[in-house]
Each structure stands twice: as C-alpha cells, then as structure tokens.
N, CA and C of each residue as an Amber inpcrd file, in Angstrom:
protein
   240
 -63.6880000 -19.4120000  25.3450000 -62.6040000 -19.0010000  26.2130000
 -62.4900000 -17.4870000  26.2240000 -61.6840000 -17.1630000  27.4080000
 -61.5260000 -15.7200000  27.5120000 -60.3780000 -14.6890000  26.4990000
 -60.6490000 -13.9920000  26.0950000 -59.7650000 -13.5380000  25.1140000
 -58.3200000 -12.3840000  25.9480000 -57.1590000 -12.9000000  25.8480000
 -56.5370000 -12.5060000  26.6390000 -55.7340000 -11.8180000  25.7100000
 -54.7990000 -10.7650000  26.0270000 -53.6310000 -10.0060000  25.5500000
 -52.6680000 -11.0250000  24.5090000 -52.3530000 -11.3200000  25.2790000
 -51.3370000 -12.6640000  24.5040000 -52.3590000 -13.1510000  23.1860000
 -53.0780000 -13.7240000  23.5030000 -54.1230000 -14.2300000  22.6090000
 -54.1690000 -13.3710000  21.3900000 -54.7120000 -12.3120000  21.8970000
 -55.2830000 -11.1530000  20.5290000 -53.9580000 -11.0430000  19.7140000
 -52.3900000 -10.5430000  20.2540000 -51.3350000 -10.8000000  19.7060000
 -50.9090000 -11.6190000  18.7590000 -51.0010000 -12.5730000  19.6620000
 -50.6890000 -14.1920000  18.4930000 -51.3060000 -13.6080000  17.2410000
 -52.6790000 -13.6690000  17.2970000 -53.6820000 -13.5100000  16.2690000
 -53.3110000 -12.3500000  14.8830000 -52.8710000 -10.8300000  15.6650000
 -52.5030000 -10.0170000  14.9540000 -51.1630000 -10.7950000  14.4240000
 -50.3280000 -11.2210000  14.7730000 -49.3880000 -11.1280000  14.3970000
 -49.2120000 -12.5550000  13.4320000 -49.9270000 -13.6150000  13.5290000
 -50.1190000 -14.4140000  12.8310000 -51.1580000 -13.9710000  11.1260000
 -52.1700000 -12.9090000  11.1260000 -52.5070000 -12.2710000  10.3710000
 -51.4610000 -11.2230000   9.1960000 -50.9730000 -10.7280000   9.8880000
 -49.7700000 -10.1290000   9.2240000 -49.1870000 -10.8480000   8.5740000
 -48.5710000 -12.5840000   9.3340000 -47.5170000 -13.0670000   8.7150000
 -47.7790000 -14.1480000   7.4150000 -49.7160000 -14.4580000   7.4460000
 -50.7360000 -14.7000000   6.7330000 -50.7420000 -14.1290000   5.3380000
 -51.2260000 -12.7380000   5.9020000 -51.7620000 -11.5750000   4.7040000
 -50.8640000 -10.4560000   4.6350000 -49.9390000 -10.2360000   5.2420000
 -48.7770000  -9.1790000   4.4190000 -49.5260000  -7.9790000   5.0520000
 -50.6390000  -7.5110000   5.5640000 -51.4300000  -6.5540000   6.2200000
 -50.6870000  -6.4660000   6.7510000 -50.0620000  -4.9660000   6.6980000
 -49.2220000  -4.2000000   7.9870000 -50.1350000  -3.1620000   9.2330000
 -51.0010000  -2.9420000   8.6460000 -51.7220000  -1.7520000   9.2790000
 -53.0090000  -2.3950000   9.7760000 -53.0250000  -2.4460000  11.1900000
 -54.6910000  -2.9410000  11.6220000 -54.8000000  -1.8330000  12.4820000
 -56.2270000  -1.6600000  12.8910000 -57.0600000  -1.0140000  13.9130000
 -57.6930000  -1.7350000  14.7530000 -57.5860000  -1.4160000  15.5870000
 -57.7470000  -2.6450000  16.7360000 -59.1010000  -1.6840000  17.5310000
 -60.1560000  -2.1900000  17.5730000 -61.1480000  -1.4650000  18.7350000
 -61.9880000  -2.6620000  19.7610000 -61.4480000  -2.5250000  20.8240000
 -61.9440000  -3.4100000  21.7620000 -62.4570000  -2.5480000  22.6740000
 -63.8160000  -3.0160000  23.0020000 -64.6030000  -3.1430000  24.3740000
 -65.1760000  -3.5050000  25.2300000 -64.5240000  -3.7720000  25.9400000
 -64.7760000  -4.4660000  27.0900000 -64.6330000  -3.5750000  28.6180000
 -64.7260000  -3.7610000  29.6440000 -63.9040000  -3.8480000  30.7820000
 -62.9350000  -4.2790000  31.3300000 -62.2530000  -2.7300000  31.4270000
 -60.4850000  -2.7290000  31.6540000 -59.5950000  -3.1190000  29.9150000
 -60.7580000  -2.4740000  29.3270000 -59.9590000  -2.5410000  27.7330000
 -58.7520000  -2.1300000  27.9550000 -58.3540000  -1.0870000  28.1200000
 -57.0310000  -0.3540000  28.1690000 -55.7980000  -1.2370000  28.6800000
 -56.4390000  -2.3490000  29.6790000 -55.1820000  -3.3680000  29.7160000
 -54.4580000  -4.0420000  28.3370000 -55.3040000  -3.8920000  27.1700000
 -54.5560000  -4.3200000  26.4900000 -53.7120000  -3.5410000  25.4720000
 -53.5400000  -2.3150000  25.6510000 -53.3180000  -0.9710000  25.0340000
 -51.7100000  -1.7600000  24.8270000 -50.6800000  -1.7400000  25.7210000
 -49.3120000  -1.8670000  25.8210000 -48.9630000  -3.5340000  25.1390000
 -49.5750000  -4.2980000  25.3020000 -49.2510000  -5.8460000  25.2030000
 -49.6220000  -6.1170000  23.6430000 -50.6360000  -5.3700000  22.8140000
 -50.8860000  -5.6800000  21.4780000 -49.6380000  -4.1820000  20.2720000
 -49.6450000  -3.2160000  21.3220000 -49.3250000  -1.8860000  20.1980000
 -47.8180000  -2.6170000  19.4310000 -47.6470000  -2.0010000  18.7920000
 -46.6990000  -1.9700000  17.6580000 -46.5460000  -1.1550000  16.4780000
 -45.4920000  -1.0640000  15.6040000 -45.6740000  -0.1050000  14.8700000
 -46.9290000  -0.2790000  13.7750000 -47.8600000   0.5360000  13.3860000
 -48.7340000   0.4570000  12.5320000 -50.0440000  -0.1320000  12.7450000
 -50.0980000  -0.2300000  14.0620000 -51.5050000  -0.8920000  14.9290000
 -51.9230000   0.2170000  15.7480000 -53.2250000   0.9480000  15.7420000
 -53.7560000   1.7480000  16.1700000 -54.7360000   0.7910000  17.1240000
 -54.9830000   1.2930000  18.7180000 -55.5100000   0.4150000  19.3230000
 -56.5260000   1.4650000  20.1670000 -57.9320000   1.1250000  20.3060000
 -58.7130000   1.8350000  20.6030000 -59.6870000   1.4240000  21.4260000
 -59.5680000   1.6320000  23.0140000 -60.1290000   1.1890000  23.8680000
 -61.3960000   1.7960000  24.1700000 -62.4870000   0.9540000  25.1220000
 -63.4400000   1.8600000  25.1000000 -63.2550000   2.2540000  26.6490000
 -62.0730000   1.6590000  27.3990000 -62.1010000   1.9050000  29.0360000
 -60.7800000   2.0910000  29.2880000 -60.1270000   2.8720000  30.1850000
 -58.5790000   2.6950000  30.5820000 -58.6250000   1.1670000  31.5090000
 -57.4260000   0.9820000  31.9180000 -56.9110000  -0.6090000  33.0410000
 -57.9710000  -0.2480000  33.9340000 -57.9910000   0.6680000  34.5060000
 -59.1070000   0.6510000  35.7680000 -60.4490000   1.0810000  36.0430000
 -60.9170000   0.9870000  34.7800000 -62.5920000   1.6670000  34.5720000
 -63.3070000   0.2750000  34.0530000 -64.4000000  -0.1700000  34.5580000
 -65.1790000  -1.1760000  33.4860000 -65.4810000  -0.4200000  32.5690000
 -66.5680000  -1.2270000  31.5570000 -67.3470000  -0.2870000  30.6640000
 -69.0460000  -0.4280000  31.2600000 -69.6530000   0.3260000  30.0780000
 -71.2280000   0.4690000  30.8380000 -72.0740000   0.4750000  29.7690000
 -73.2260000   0.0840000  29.8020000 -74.4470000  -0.3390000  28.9940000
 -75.5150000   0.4450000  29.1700000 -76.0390000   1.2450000  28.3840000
 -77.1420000   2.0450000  28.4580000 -78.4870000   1.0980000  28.2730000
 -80.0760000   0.8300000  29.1840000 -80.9730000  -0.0970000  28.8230000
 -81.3080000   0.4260000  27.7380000 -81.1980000   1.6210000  27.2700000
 -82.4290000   1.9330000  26.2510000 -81.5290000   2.2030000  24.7770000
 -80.3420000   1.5790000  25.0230000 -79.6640000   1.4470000  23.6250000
 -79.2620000  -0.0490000  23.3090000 -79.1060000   0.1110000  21.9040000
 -78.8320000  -1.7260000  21.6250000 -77.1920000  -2.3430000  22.1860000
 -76.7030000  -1.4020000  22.4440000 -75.1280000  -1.2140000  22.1550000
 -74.9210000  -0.5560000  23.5500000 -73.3620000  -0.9840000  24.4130000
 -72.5810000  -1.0150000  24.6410000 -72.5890000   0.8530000  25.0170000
 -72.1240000   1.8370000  25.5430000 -72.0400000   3.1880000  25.5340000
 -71.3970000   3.4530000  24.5160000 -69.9470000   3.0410000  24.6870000
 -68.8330000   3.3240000  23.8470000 -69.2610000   3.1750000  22.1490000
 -70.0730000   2.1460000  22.1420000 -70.4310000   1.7790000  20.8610000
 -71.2910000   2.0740000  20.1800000 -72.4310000   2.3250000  20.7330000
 -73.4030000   3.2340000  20.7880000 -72.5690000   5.0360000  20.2100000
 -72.1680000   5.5360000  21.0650000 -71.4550000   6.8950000  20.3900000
 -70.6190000   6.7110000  19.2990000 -69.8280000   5.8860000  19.4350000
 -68.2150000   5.3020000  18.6330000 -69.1690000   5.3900000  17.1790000
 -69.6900000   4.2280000  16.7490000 -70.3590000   3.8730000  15.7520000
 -71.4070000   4.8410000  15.2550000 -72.1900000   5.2380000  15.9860000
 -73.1600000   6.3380000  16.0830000 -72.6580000   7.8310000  15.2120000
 -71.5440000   8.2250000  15.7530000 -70.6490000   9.2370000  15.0490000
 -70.0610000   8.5570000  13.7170000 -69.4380000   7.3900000  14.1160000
 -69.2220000   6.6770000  12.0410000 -70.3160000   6.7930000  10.8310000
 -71.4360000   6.4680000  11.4600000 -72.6370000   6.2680000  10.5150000
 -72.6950000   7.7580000  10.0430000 -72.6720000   8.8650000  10.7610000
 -73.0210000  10.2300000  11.1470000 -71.9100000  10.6280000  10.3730000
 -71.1400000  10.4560000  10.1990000 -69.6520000  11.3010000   9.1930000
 -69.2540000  12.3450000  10.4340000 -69.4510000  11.8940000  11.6110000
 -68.8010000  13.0970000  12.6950000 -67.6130000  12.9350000  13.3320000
C-alpha cells in the first residue's frame, strides 16, 4: 500500500507511545515529499524532505541512488 501522511503519523506516534523515543528524524523521498512536512511535524521531529509539495524527485542513471540520496548520504559517509 501507499504510504500516506496519516499513515507515517499513526506510526510515529504509536512508536513514541511504544518506546518513550521523543526525538525522531524523519527523511523521506519521494515525490512531492514536502507534502508531508506539516501533517507529521511536531515538537522534537525533524522532518527532511528530498522535494517541496510541488517538485517530484529525480534519479540519476549512473548512480545507485535516488539524487537526493545519492548527495544526502554521500556527504554523511564524507563527514561533510
């Protein structure tokens, strides 16, 4: 199934009420990530899109990964 706003919510918030975890980081990418920017935030949830509501995302052929993910991760490994 498709993973919707509501959905991811439930989830965080059923996690919290699980594991006492107050603090998540949320990094989703997809197309039109940024729709879910407003419907998941809360206090102590950092949410990190790889697209605003009205941009898809995009796939480079000659990388394994995603653009966003490809750089995103790319710079983690890198300490940049």
């Amino acid at each position: 199934t498709d993973l919707t706003d509501s959905n991811l919510n439930t989830y965080l918030n059923n996690l919290k009420t699980s594991t006492g975890c107050d603090r998540v980081v949320i990094i989703y990418e997809a197309c039109h990530a940024g729709s879910f920017i407003n419907p998941v935030s809360k206090d102590n949830r950092i949410v990190l899109t790889a697209t605003d509501i009205a941009h898809g995302s995009s796939v480079n052929p000659s990388w394994d990964w995603a653009t966003f993910s490809e750089g995103f991760w790319g710079s983690i490994v890198q300490c940049r």
